[in-house]
C-alpha positions as a printed Julia matrix, in Angstrom:
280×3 Matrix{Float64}:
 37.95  -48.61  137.9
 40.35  -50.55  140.71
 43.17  -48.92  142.19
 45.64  -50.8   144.24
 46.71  -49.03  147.31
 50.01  -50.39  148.91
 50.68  -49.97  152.27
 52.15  -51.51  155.32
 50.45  -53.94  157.18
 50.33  -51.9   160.32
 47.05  -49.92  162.17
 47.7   -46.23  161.1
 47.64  -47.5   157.47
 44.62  -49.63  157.89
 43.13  -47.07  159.86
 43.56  -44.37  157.06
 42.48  -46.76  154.51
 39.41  -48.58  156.3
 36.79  -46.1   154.64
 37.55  -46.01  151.13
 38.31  -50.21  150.74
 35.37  -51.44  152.64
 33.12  -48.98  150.52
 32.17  -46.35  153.51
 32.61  -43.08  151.49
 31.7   -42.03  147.73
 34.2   -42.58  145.74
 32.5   -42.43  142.0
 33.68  -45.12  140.21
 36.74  -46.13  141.9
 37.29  -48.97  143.54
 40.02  -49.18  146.39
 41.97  -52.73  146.89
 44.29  -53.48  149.75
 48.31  -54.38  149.0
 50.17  -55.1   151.97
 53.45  -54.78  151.74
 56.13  -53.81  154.16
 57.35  -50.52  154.01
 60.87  -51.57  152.1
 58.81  -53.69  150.07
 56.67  -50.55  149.01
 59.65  -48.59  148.82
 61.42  -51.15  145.92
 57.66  -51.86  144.31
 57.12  -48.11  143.62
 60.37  -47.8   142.12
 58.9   -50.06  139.79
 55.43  -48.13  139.7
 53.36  -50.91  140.13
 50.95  -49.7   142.66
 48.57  -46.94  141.5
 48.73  -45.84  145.16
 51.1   -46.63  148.27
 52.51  -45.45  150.97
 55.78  -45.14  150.81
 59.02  -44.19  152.92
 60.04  -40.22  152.63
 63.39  -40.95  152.22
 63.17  -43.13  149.04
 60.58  -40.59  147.16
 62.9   -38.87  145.03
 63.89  -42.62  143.69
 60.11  -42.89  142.35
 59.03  -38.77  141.81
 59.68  -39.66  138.0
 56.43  -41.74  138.38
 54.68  -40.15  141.48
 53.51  -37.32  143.27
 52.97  -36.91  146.81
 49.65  -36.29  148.24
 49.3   -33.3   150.91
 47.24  -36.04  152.88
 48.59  -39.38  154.51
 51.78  -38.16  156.04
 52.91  -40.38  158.9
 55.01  -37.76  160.71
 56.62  -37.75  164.27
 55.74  -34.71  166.79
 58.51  -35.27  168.46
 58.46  -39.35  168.55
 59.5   -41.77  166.27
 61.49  -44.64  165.02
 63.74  -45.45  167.94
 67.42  -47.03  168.87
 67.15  -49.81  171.24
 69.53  -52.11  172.69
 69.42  -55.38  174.29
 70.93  -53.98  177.19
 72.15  -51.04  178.94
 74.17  -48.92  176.69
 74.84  -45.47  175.05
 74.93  -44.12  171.59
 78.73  -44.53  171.48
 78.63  -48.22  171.84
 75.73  -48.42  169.0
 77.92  -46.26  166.65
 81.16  -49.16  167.23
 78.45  -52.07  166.78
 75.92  -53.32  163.78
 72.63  -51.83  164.02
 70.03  -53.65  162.73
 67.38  -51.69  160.59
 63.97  -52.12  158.56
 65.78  -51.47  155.76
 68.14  -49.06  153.23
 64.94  -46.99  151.69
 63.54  -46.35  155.06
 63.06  -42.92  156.75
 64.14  -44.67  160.16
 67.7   -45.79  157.8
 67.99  -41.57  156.96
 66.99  -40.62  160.36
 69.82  -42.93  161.76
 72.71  -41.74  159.74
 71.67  -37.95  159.64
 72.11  -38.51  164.02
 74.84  -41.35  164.27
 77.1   -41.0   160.8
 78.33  -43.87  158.83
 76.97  -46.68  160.77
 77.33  -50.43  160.16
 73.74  -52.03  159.46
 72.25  -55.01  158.94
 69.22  -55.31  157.21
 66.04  -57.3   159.2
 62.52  -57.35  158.72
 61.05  -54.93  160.79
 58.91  -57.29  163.02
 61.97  -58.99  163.48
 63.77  -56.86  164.61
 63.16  -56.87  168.55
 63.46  -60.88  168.53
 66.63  -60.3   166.8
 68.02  -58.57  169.76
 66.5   -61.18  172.03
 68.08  -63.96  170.34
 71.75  -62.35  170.19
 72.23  -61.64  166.71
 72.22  -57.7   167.09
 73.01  -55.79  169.95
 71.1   -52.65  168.55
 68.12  -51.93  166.3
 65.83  -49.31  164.68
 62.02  -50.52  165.53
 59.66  -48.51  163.59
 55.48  -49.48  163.74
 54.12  -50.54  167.06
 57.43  -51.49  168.56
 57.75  -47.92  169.14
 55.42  -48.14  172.16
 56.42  -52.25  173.16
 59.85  -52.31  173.47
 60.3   -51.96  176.96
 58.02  -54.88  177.42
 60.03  -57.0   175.29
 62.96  -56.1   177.75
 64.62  -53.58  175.61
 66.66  -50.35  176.42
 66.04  -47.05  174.95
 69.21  -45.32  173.46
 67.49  -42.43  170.79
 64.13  -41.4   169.49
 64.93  -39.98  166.18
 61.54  -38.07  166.51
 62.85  -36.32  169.55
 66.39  -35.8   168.23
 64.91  -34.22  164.91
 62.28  -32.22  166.48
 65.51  -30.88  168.79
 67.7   -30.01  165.8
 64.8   -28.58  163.75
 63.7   -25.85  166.4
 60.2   -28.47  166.28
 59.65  -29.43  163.06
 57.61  -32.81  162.91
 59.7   -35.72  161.88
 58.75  -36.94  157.88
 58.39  -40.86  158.22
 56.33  -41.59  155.77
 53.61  -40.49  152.87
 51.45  -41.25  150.18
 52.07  -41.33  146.66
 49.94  -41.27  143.27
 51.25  -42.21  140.03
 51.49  -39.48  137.43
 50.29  -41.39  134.88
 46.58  -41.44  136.21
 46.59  -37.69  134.85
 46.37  -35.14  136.96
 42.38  -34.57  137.25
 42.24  -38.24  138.51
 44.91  -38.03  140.83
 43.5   -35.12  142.77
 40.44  -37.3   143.03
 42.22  -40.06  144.34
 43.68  -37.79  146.6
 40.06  -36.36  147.73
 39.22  -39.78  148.4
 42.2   -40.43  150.8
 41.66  -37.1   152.35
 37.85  -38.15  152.93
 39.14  -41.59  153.86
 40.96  -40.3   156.77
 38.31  -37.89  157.94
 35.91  -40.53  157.99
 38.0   -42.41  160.23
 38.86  -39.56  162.76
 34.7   -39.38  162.9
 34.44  -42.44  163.39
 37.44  -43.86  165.1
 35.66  -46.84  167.03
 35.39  -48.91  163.6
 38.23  -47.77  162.09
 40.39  -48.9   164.98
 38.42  -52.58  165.65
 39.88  -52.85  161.41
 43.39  -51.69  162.17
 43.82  -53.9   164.85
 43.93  -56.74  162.71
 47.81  -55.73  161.48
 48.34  -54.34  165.4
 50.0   -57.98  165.39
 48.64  -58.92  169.09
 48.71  -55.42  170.81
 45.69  -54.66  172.92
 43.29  -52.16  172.71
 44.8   -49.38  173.96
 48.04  -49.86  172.75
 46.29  -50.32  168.87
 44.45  -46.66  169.87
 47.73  -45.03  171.33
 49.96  -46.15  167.96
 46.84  -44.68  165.35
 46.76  -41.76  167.51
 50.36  -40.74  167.26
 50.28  -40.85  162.88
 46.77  -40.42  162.28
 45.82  -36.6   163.56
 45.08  -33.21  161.79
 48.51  -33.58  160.4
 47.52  -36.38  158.21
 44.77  -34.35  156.97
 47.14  -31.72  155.42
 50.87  -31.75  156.2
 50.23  -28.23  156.57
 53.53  -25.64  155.93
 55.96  -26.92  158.64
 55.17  -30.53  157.59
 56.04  -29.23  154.3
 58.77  -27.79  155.41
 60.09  -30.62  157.22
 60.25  -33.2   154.36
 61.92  -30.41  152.12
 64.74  -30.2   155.23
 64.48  -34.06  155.78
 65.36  -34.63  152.08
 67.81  -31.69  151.91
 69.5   -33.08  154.9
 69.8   -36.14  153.24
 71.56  -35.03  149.92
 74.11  -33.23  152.75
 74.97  -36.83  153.94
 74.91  -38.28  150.24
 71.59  -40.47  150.95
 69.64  -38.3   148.7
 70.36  -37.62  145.03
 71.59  -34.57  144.92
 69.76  -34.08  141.12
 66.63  -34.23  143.09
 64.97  -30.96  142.9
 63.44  -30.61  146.65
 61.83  -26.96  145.68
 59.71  -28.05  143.13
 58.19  -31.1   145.36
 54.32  -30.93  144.49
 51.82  -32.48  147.29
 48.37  -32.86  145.4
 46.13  -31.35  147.12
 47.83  -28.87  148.58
């Protein structure tokens, strides 16, 4: 049978994906087929359920749990790095908090991440790999870059203001930063979906064993980084943790999300407690 995976056309996706589209592990009788989307994209598509798989933004899963679970594999997650504030020149987070900060969009985890550390913020909403030429060009004084602008920003000419990653892991006594995860749609049933999710799990293993192949594939979305950048980025959200979030990560999507519903960014209905993670 196909199943469509969504995800975001950047290397740790690719890189988790590479062995179970291009046919590199058993998977039975299911057949893997790339989406890309961008992550907002995938965010607004799942709320429609159209993908049988995807990645999708932590902070917009309670929006689509009525038609997914999480998987306990695929977790993009921040030890202590992550989306980051930039500016177009030197400045402080007071200055960003008075200005319009552009961002990848509403249903992101950098959008949460930004108004659990800054407050009620003005944003504007700008395709993430537009982001940093957005500041170049004037139009924004400050942005959230998520994906591989994480590590090129200061070669763009960019100033660092706050690494949500860093700021969470602070506040959190070291919890990992939730960015992102993977989702399967209930409707599968639930003895297909923990296949599925076997198949990721494999899927990434594969790739940590064999990282050389995996990483010449997910350089083709690195969008013009080099080699070691493209290794860097897969090696910061493709680790042990992606395996299996393992308790902390656990805990730290519960406390992301509960954090959220605090701030009003999360529906409060949302039952964080009974969150399942196939797989688990």
């Amino acid at each position: 049978m196909l199943i469509r995976i969504g995800h975001s056309p950047d290397p740790d996706d690719a890189f988790m994906f590479h062995a179970m589209t291009n046919g590199l592990i058993d998977t039975a009788d299911r057949v893997y087929e790339h989406r890309l989307l961008d992550i907002e994209s995938l965010n607004q598509k799942s709320a429609q359920g159209e993908f049988e798989v995807s990645a999708v933004s932590i902070h917009s899963f309670p929006k689509i749990s009525h038609h997914y679970s999480l998987t306990n594999c695929g977790a993009s997650m921040g030890e202590g790095y992550g989306p980051i504030l930039i500016s177009n020149s030197e400045s402080n987070i007071g200055e960003a908090k008075e200005s319009v900060i552009a961002i990848p969009g509403l249903g992101t985890s950098a959008y949460l991440a930004l108004r659990l550390a800054l407050g009620d913020v003005q944003t504007a909403i700008v395709p993430f790999d537009d982001i940093i030429p957005s500041l170049q060009r004037g139009d924004y004084d400050f942005g959230v870059i998520i994906h591989e602008g994480q590590l090129t920003w200061r070669d763009e000419g960019m100033y660092h203001i706050l690494d949500f990653g860093q700021w969470w892991q602070d506040r959190t006594d070291g919890l990992p930063l939730p960015l992102g995860g993977n989702i399967i749609r209930k409707d599968l049933g639930s003895e297909l979906c923990s296949s599925i999710a076997e198949d990721i799990r494999h899927s990434i293993e594969y790739a940590l064993e064999n990282p050389d192949s995996a990483l010449e594939f997910a350089k083709q979305w690195g969008r013009g980084i080099d080699d070691d950048t493209n290794r860097r980025f897969v090696g910061m959200y493709v680790n042990p943790r992606t395996i299996d979030y393992g308790p902390d990560g656990r805990e730290a999507v519960r406390r992301f999300l509960a954090e959220g519903q605090k701030i009003g960014l999360v529906d409060e209905r949302f039952d964080i407690q009974s969150m399942e993670f196939i797989g688990e």
